[in-house]
Short mmCIF file of the C-alpha atoms (twelve columns), coordinates in Angstrom:
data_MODEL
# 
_entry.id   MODEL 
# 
loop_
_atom_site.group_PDB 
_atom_site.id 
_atom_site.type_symbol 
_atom_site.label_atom_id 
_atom_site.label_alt_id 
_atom_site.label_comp_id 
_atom_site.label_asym_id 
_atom_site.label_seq_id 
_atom_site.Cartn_x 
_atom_site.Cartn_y 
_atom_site.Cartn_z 
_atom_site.pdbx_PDB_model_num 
ATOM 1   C CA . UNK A 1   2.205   -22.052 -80.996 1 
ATOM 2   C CA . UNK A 2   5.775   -22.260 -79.507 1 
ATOM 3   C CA . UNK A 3   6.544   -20.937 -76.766 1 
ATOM 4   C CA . UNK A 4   9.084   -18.560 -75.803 1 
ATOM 5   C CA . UNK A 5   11.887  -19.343 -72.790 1 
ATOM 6   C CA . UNK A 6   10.210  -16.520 -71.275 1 
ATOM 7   C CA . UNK A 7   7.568   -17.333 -71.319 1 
ATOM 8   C CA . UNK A 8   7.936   -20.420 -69.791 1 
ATOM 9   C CA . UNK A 9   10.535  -19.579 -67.251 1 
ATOM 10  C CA . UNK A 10  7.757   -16.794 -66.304 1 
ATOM 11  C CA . UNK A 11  4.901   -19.355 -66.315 1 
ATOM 12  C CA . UNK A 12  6.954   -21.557 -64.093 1 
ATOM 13  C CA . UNK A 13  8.131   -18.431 -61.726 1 
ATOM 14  C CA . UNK A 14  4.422   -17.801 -61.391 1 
ATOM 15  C CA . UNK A 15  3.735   -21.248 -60.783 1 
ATOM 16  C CA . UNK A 16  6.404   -21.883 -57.669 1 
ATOM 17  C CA . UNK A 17  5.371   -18.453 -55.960 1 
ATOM 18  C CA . UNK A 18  1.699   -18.988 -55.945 1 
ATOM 19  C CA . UNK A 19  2.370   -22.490 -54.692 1 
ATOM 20  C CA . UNK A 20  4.314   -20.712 -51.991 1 
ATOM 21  C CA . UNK A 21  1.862   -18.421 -51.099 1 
ATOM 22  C CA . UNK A 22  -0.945  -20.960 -50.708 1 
ATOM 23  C CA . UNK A 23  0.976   -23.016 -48.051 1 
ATOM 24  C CA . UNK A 24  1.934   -19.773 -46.265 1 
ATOM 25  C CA . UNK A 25  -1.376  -19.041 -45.956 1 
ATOM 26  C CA . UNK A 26  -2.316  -22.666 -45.110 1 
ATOM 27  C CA . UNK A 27  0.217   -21.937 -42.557 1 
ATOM 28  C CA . UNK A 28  -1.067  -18.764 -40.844 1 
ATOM 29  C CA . UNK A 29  -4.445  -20.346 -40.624 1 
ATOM 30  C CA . UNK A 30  -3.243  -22.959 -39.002 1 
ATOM 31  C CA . UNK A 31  -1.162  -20.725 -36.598 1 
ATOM 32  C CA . UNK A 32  -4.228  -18.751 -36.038 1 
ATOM 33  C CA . UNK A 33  -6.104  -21.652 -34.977 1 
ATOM 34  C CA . UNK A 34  -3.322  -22.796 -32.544 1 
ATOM 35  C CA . UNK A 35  -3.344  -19.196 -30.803 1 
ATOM 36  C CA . UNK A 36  -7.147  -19.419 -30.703 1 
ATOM 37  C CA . UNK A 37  -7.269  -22.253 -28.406 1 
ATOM 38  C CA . UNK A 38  -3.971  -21.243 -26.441 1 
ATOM 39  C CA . UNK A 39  -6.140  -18.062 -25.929 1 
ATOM 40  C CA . UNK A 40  -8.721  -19.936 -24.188 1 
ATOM 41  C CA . UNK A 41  -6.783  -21.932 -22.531 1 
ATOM 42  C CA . UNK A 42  -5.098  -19.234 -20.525 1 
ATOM 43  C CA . UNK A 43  -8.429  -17.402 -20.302 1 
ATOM 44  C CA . UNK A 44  -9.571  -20.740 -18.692 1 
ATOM 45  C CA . UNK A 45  -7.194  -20.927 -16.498 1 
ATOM 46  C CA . UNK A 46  -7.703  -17.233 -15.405 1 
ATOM 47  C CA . UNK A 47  -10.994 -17.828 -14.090 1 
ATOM 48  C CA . UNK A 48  -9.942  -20.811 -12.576 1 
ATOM 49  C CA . UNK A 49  -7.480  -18.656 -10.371 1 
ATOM 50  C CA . UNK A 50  -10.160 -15.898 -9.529  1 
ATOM 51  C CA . UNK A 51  -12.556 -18.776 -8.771  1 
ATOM 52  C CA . UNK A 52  -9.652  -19.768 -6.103  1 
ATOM 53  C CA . UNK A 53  -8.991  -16.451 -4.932  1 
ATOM 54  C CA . UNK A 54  -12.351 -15.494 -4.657  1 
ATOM 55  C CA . UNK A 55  -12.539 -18.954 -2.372  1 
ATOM 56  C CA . UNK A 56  -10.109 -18.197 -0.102  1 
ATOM 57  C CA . UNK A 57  -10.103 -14.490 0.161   1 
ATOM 58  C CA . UNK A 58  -13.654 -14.449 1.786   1 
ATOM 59  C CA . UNK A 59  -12.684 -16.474 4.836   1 
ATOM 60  C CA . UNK A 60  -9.894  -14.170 5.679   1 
ATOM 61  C CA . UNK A 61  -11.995 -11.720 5.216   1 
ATOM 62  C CA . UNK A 62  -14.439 -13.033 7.436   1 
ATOM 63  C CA . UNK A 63  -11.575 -13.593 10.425  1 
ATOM 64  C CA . UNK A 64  -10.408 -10.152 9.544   1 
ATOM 65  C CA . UNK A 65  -14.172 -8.649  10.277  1 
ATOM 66  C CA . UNK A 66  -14.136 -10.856 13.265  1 
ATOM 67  C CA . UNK A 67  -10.405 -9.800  14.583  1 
ATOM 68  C CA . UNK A 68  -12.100 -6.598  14.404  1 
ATOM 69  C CA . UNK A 69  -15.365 -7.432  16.305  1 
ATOM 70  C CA . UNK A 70  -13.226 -8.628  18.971  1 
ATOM 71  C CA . UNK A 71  -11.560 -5.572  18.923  1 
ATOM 72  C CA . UNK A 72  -13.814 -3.124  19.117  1 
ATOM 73  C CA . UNK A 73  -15.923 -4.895  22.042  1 
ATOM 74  C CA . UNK A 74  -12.115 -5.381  23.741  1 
ATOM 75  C CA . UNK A 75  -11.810 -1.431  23.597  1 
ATOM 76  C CA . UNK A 76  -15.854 -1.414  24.955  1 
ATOM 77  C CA . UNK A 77  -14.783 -3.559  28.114  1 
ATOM 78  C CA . UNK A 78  -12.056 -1.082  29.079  1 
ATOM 79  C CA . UNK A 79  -13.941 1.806   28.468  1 
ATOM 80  C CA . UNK A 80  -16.475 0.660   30.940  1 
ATOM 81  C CA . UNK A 81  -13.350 -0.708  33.312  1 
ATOM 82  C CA . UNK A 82  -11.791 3.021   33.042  1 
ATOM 83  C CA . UNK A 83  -15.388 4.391   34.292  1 
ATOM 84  C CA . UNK A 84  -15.853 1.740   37.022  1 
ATOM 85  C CA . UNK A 85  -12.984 2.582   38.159  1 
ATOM 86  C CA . UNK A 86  -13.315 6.554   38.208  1 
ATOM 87  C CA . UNK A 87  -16.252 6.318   39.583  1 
ATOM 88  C CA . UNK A 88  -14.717 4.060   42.488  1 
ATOM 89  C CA . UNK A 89  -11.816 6.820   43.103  1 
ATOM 90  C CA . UNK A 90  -14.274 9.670   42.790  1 
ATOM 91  C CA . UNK A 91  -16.504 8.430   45.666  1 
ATOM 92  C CA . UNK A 92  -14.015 7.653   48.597  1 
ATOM 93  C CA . UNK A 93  -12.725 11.156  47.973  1 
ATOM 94  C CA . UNK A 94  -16.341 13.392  48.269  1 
ATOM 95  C CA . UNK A 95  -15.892 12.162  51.472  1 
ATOM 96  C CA . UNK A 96  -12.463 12.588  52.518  1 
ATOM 97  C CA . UNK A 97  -11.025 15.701  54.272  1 
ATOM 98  C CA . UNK A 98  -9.552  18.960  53.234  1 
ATOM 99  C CA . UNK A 99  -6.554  17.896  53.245  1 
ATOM 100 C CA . UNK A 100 -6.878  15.171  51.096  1 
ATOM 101 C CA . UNK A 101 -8.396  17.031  48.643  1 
ATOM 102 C CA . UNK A 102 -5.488  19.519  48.410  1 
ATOM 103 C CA . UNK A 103 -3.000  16.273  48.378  1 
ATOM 104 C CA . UNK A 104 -5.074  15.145  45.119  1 
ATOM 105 C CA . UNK A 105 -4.822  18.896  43.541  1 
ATOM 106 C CA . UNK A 106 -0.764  18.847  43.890  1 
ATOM 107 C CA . UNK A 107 -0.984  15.460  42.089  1 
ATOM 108 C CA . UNK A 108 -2.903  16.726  39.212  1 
ATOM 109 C CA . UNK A 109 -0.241  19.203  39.107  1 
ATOM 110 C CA . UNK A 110 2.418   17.346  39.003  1 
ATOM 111 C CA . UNK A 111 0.021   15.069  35.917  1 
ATOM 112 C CA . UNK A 112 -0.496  18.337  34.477  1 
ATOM 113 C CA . UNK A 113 3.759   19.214  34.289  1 
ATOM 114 C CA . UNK A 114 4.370   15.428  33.411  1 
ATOM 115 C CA . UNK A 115 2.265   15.493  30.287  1 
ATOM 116 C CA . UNK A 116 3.807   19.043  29.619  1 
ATOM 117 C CA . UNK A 117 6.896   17.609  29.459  1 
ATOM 118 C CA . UNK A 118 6.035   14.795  27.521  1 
ATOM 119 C CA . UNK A 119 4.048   16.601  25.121  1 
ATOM 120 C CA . UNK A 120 7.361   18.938  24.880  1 
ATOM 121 C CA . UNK A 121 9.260   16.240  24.065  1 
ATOM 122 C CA . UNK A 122 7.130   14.257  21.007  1 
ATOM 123 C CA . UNK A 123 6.653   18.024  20.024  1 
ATOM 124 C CA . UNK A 124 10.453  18.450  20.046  1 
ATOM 125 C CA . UNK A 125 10.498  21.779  20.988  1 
ATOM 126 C CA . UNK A 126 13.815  21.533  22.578  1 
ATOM 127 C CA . UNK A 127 15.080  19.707  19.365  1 
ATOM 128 C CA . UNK A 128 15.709  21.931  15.992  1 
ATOM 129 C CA . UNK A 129 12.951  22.284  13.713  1 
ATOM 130 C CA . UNK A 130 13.362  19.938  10.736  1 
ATOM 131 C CA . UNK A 131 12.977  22.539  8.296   1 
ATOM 132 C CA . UNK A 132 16.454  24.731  10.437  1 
ATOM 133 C CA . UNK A 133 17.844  21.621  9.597   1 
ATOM 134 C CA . UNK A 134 17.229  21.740  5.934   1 
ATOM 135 C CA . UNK A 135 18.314  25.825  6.176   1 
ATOM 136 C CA . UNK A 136 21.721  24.570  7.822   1 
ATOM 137 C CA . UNK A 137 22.393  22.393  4.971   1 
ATOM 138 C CA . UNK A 138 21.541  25.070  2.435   1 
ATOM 139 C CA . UNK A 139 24.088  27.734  4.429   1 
ATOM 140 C CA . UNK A 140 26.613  24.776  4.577   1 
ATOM 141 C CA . UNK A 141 25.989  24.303  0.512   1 
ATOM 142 C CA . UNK A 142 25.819  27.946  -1.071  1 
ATOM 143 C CA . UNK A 143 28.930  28.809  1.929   1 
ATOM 144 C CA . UNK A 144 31.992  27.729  2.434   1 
ATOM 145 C CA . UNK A 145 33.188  28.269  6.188   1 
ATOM 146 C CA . UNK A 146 30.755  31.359  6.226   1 
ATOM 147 C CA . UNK A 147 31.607  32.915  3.235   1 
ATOM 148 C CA . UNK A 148 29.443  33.014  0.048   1 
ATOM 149 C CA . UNK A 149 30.784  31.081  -2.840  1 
ATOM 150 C CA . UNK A 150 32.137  33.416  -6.287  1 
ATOM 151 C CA . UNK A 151 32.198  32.460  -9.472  1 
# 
């Protein structure tokens, strides 16, 4: 039996490629492996930094509940301030004369126009509505000095 030089250049084709594939594969596996471990690695490290965020987020959160506390009892005090102290106007004047009295009404009038005023101006009723505004623009867009725009 002779063989052919096809045959053999074949045989040794065959030969050299499945060689190749074998240490590709080798190869991959080994790659595989490598991104395995990187993969806990990082994973690792993950719960390392939620472990450490976890450790320092509940202390601020504890100050922040506390800021609050303080807070809250802060806004308490001066609630009770703002009633011990109506309640130390409102006695001195049930016994005070007319006239007082009708000097304290003229004050709460002139309270009454202040916050009026006030309340006129964060309302901005003097001011143009946002949305005229916005109109304005539009007039100043689809007209030129007055006049609709032609085609």
């Amino acid at each position: 039996m002779t063989m052919d030089p096809v045959r053999i250049l074949l045989f040794v084709v065959v030969s050299l490629l499945t060689g190749l594939l074998i240490a590709v594969g080798i190869q991959a596996f080994l790659i595989f492996l490598d991104l395995k471990r990187s993969i806990k690695k990082l994973n690792q490290l993950l719960e390392d930094a939620q472990v450490l965020t976890n450790s320092v987020a509940r202390p601020v959160q504890g100050l922040t509940h506390l800021v609050e506390g303080v807070k809250n009892i802060r806004s308490v005090i001066d609630f009770a301030s703002t009633l011990m102290n109506k309640q130390q106007t409102v006695e001195p004047r049930e016994h005070n004369s007319q006239k007082e009295s009708w000097e304290s009404s003229t004050s709460m009038e002139d309270e009454e126009t202040q916050f009026r005023q006030r309340a006129a101006l964060l309302l901005g009723e003097d001011a143009p509505h946002p949305v005229q505004k916005v109109q304005e623009h539009g007039r100043r867009f689809f007209h030129r000095a007055g006049k609709p725009l032609t085609s």
